[in-house]
Every structure is written in C-alpha cells, then in structure tokens.
C-alpha positions as CSV (number, residue, x, y, z in Angstrom):
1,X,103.6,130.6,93.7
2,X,105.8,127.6,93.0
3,X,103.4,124.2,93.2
4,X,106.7,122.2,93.7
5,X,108.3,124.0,96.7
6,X,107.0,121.5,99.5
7,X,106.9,117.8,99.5
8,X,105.1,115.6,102.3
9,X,106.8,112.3,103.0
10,X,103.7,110.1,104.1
11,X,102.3,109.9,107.1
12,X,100.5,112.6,109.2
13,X,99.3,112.3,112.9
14,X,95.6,112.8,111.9
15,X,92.5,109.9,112.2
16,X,91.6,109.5,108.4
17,X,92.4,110.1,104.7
18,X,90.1,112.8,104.6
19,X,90.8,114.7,107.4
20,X,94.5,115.0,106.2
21,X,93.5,115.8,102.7
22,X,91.4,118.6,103.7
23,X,93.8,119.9,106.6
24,X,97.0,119.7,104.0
25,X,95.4,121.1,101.4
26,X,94.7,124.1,103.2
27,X,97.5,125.0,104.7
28,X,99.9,123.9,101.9
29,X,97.9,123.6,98.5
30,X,99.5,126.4,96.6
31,X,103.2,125.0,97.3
32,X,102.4,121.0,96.4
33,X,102.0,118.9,93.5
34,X,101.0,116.0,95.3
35,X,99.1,114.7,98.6
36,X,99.6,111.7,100.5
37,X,96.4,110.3,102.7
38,X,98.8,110.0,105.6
39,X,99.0,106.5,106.2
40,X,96.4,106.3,109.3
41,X,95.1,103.5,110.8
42,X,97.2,100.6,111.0
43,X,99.6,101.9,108.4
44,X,100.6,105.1,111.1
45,X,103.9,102.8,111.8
46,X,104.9,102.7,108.3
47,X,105.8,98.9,107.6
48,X,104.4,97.2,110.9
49,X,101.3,96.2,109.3
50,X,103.2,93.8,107.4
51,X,104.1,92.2,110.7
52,X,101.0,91.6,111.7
53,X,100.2,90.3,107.7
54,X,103.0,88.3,107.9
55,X,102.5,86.6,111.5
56,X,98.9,85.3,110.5
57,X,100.3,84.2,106.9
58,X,99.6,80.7,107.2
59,X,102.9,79.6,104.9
60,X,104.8,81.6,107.4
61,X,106.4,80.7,111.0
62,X,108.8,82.2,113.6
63,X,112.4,80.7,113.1
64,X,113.8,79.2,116.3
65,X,117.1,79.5,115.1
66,X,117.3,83.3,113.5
67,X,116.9,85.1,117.1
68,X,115.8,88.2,117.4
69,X,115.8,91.8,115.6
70,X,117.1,94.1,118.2
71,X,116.2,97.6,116.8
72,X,118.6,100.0,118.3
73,X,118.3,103.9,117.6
74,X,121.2,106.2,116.7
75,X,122.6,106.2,120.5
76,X,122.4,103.1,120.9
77,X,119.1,102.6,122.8
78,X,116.5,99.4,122.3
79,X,113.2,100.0,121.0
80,X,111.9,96.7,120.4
81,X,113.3,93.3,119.9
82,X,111.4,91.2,117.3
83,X,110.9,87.1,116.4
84,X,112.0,86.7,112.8
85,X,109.9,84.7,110.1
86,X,110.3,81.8,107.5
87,X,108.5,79.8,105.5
88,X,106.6,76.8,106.9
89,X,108.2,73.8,106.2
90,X,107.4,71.9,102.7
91,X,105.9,75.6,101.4
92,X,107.0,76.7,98.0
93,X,107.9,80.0,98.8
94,X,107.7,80.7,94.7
95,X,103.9,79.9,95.2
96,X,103.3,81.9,98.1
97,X,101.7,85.6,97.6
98,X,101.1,88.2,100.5
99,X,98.0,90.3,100.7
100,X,100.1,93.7,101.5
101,X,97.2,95.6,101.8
102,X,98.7,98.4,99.8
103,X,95.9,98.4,97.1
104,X,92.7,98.2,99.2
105,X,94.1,101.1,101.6
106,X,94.8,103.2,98.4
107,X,92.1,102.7,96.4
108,X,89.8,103.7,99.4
109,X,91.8,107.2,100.2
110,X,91.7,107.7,96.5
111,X,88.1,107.7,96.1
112,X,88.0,110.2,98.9
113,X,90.9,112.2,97.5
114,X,88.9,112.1,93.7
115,X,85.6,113.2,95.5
116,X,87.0,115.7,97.5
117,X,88.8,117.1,94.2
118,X,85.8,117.0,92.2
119,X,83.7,118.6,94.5
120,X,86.4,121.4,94.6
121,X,87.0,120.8,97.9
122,X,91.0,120.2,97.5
123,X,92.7,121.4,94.6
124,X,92.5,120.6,91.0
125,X,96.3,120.1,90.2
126,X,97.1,118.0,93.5
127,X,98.1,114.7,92.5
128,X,97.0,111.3,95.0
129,X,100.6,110.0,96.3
130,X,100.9,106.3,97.2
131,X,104.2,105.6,99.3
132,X,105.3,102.0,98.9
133,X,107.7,100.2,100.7
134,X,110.6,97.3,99.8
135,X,110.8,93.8,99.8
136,X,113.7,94.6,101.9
137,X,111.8,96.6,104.3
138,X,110.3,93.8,105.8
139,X,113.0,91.6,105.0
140,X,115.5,92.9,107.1
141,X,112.8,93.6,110.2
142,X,110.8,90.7,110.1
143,X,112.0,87.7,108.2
144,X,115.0,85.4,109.2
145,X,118.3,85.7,107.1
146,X,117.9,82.3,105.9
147,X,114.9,82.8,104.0
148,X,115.8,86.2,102.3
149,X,116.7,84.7,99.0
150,X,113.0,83.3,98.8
151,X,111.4,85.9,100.2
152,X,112.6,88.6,98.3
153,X,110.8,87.2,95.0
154,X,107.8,86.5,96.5
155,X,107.2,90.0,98.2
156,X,108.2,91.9,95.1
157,X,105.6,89.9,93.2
158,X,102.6,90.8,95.9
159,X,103.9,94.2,96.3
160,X,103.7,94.9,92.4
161,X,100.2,92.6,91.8
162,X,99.6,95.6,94.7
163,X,101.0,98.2,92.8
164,X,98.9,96.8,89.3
165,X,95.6,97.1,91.5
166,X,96.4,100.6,91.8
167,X,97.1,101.7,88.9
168,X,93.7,100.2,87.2
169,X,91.8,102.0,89.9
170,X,93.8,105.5,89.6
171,X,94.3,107.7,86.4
172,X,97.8,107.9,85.4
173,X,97.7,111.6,85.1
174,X,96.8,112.0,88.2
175,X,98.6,109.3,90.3
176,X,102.0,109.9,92.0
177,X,104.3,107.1,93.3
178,X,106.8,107.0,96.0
179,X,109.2,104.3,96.7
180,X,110.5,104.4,101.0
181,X,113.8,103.6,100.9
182,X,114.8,103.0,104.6
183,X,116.2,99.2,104.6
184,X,118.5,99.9,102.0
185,X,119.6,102.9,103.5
186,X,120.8,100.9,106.8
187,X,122.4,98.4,104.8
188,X,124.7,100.6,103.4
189,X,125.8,102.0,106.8
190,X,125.9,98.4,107.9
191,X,123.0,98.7,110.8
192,X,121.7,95.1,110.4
193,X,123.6,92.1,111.7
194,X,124.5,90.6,108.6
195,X,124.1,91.6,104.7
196,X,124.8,90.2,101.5
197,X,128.4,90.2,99.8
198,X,126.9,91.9,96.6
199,X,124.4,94.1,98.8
200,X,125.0,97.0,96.3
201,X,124.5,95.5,93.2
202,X,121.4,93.8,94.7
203,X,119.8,97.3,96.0
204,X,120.9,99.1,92.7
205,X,118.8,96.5,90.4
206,X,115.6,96.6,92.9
207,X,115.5,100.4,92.5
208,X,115.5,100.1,88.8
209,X,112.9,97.3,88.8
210,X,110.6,99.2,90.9
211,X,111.0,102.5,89.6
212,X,110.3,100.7,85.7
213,X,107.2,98.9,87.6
214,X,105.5,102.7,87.6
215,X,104.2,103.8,84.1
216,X,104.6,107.4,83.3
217,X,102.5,109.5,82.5
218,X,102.2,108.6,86.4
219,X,105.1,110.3,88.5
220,X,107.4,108.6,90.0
221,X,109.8,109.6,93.2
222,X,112.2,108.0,95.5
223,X,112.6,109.1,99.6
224,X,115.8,108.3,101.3
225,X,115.3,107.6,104.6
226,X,117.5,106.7,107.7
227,X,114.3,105.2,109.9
228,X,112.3,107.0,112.7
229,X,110.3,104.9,114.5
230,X,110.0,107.2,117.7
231,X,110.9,110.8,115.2
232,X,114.5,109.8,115.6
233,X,117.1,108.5,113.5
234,X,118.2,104.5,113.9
235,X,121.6,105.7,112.4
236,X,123.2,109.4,112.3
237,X,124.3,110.2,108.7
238,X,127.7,111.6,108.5
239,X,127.4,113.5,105.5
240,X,125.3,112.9,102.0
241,X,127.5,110.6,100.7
242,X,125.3,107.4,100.8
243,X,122.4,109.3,99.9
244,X,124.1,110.5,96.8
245,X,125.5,107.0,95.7
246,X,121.9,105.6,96.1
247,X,120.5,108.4,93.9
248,X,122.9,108.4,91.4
249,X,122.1,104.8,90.8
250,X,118.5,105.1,90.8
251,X,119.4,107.9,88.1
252,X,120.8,105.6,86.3
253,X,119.2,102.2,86.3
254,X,115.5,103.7,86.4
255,X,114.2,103.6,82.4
256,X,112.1,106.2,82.7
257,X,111.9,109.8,84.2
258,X,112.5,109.9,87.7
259,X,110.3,113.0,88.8
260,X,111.8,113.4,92.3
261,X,114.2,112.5,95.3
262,X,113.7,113.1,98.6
263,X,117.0,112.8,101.2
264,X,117.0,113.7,104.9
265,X,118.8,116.4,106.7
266,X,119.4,115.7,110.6
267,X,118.6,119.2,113.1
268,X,122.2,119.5,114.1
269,X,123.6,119.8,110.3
270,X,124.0,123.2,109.1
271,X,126.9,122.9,107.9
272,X,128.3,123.0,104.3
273,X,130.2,119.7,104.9
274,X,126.8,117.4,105.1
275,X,125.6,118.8,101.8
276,X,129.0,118.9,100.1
277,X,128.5,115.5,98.1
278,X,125.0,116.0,96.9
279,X,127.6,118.1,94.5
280,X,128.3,115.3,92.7
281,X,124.7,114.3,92.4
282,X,123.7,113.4,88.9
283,X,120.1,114.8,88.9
284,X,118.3,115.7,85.2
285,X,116.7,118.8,84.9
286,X,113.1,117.4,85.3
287,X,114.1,115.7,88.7
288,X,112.9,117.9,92.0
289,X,115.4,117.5,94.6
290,X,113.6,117.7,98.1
291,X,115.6,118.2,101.3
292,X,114.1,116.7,105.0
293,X,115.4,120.3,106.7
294,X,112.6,121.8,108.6
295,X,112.4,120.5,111.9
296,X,109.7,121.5,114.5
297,X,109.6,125.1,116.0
298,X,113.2,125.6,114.8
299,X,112.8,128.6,112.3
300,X,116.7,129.7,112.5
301,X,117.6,125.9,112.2
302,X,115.8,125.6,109.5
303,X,117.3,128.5,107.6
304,X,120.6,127.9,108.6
305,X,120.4,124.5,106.8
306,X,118.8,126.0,104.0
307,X,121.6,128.5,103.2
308,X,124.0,125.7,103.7
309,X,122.2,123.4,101.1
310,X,121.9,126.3,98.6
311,X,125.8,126.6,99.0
312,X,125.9,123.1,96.7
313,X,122.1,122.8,95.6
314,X,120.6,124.8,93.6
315,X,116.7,124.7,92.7
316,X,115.8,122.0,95.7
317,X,112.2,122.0,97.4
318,X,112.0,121.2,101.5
319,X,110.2,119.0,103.6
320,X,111.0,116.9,106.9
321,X,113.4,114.2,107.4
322,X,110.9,111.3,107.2
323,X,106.5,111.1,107.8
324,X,104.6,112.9,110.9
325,X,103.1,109.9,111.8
326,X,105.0,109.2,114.7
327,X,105.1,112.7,115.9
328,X,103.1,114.2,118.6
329,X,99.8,115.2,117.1
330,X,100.4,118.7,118.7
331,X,103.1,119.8,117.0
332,X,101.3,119.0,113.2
333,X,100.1,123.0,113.0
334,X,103.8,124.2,113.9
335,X,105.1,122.1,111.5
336,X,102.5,123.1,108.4
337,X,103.6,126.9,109.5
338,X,107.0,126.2,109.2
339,X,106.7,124.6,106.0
340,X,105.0,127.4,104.3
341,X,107.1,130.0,106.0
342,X,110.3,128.3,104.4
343,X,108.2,128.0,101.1
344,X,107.4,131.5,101.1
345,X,111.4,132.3,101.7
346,X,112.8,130.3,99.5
347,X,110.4,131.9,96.7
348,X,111.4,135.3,97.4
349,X,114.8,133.9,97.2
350,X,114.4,132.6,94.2
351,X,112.9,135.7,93.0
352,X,116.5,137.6,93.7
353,X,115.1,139.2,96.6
C-alpha cells in the first residue's frame, strides 16, 4: 500500500479537529503521509478570518478612496463585494504585528492529533499538516493597493513569528507544512484590478522566503490553487502552463527539499492538452506531484483525467482541486470513497496490472 497516493488539501466540512482526524484516518490512513485538522471553525473559509483580524486591528481602517473588492467567479458572477483596508493615519506600519491566529489554532489541533496518535487511535506514520496562507492572500482581498508595499512586510513578519510558535510546539519529524498559493495564482492570470510591474519576480522571491522559513527535517509542500469560495473556480485555467512556471520557480528558489506540489485539475479537463506542460515541469525525484482530479460522484471523470495525466506524468498522487470546506457536508463520504477507489487503481496500475 503506497502511504503517498492521497493528499488532502485543508479543509473538511466536519465540526472539529478531532472529528476529522478520526473520520480521515479511517477511511484514508493507509494511502496518506500526512493529516490536516480541516480548518473548522472560523478558519472553514480559508482566509476570511483574517478579515475579521484585520477589521478590529486597531492600526488598521477602511480606505475611502480604494473602493471595493468585487470577487467575481469564473463566469463572471458576484459573490461578495468587500471595503479595503490601510493603515491608520500616523501608524508605522514597520511596527505593526497581526495576531493571525495560525499558531493558537494549530497548536490546539496538534495536541489532539499527538494524543489521538499516541493513544493509537490514528496512525503512527501520519504527519500533522499546517496549511498557511500569503501575505498576498489577504493583500489582494482585503487591503487597499496603496498600502501593499507596507503591508506586505508586516504580514510576512506575523505570519512567520506564527509559523516559529509552531514549530517550538511541534516535532520536526513529525510536522508537515503547506503553503496556499491562491493570490498569486490570480495574479498571474491577471484576475485583480491592478498588479505590480515586477509581479513575477515579486511572487518568485516570496515562495523561496517562505519555503526557506520551514526547517527540514519538517516537510514542506506548496498547493496551487485557482480559489473556490462556493466549490467553484474564480478563474478557468486554460491549460498547466501557469501552474508549471510557478512550480518551476519554487523548484528553484526554495533552498531546501521541496517534498510536494499540489496543482488543480478542473472536471471538464480530460484531455491531454491541460496536462501537456506539466511536461516541462522540473520536479526532483524526492518531490510528490499531486493532482486536484477527483471530483464528487464522477468515477469515469475521474479516470479519464487520470489516464490523460499519466500520458505526461508519471509517478503523481491525486486529491481534489482545492479543501472540502466549502462543500456540502453530504457529499464528504462520496468523496473519501472516491479517493480510495482511485488510490486503489492507480496502485494496481502502478503494479503493471
């Protein structure tokens, strides 16, 4: 049985940390290496938390003058519009720190996850994952244009001081760490109003700061992500090509070993074309390529994406596009069947049967 065929984004539809340990573990312990705590609570919409953080921040205010974030899905429809933030006035945005909340909610699921592992309740060779955002993630959804160049800093100092907190808390050995790469995803297929002139270079150097930020022997993974904030895309890929230039340069500016890379695969894509330039994807033989093709209660879909993948990829794990947290609860046992009935196929595959 291969402890690497399945990869769980983040977030899972179920009330607390060890409810989705115990459920996941179950159902898909033998094909996993790691286990997230789902990101329940007030983390189930990924980065809106840091909103909320953000709006009672007292060196922080709405800007009258940025508008509004209008976030539009792939077709064009509004889901929200949103007030964008700056700093108050006569702050020194070098001085200012944000509680992210990052450490406290995974220092708590990791005590659950290390008791529930001791006890023998989950198994011994699962790692805890913590999923992390940006500073661009909440840059580009919360905070006015104007005060990027200050923000930036000043998040990606909390976020590691976060990230620190962690890692004195949880064993190296037995730590995983994911960075969500959504932000600069959409930057790169120009979603946002306005970006930077030297938005690659910027990106490239912030995924080899972070991914240096995590210490091995803890492991260390990237997902590429194209946003679903109701389980749909914000933009419709048109092939793999972003996704690969994004990996090849966290390839290259990450120091240390990058352990693995998650992209997504939209239901309609079966085709060889999507997958054709993970071809010239750069990937060492110690980095796990996960693809985001099993979609709920669509077996032939998902095999028919699979064969096209293994037309250019060879040796790649599966998973879903992005988290479950959004996702109707009821669907959670379909989509833990599905993942261990492609597990199961593509170890018999891999077996030359």
């Amino acid at each position: 049985m291969s402890r690497d065929s399945v990869h769980l984004v983040g977030s899972i539809p179920l009330s607390n940390a060890e409810e989705v340990f115990t459920r996941l573990s179950d159902s898909l312990g033998s094909h996993l290496c790691r286990l997230p705590d789902g990101e329940t609570g007030e983390r189930a919409r990924w980065i809106y938390w840091q909103r909320t953080m953000l709006e009672n921040h007292p060196d922080m205010e709405v800007d009258p003058d940025a508008g509004t974030m209008k976030l539009r899905e792939w077709d064009g429809s509004l889901l929200r519009e949103t007030d964008l933030m700056r700093f108050k006035p006569g702050v020194d945005p070098a001085k200012v720190r944000f509680d992210t909340g990052y450490d406290k909610a995974n220092i708590a699921s990791w005590r659950t996850f290390a008791g529930l592992q001791d006890s023998g309740k989950i198994p011994s060779h699962l790692r805890y994952q913590v999923a992390l955002p940006t500073p661009m993630s909440s840059a580009f959804m919360y905070v006015s244009p104007a005060a990027y160049e200050d923000y930036f800093p000043s998040y990606e100092a909390s976020l590691l001081n976060a990230l620190g907190n962690i890692l004195d808390v949880v064993p190296a050995e037995r730590l995983s760490v994911q960075w969500d790469i959504c932000q600069e995803v959409l930057v790169f297929e120009d979603y946002f109003p306005s970006r930077p002139a030297d938005y690659k270079a910027q990106i490239f150097d912030l995924m080899g700061r972070l991914g240096n930020a995590v210490p091995e022997p803890v492991e260390l993974g990237y997902h590429l992500c194209y946003g679903t904030p109701r389980d749909k895309h914000l933009v419709m890929p048109e092939d793999c090509a972003i996704l690969t230039e994004l990996g090849n340069a966290i390839l290259d500016r990450v120091d240390r070993q990058v352990n693995f890379l998650h992209l997504p695969v939209p239901q309609h894509r079966s085709d060889e074309a999507y997958f054709a330039p993970l071809a010239d994807l750069d990937l060492g033989v110690a980095t796990k390529l996960y693809l985001g093709l099993i979609h709920y209660d669509d077996a032939d879909g998902d095999r028919a994406r699979t064969a096209a993948a293994a037309k250019v990829c060879k040796n790649f794990g599966i998973a879903t596009e992005c988290g479950w947290g959004r996702t109707d609860p009821g669907r959670l046992a379909g989509l833990l069947q599905s993942h261990g009935n492609a597990a199961r196929a593509l170890l018999h595959s891999a077996n030359g049967h």
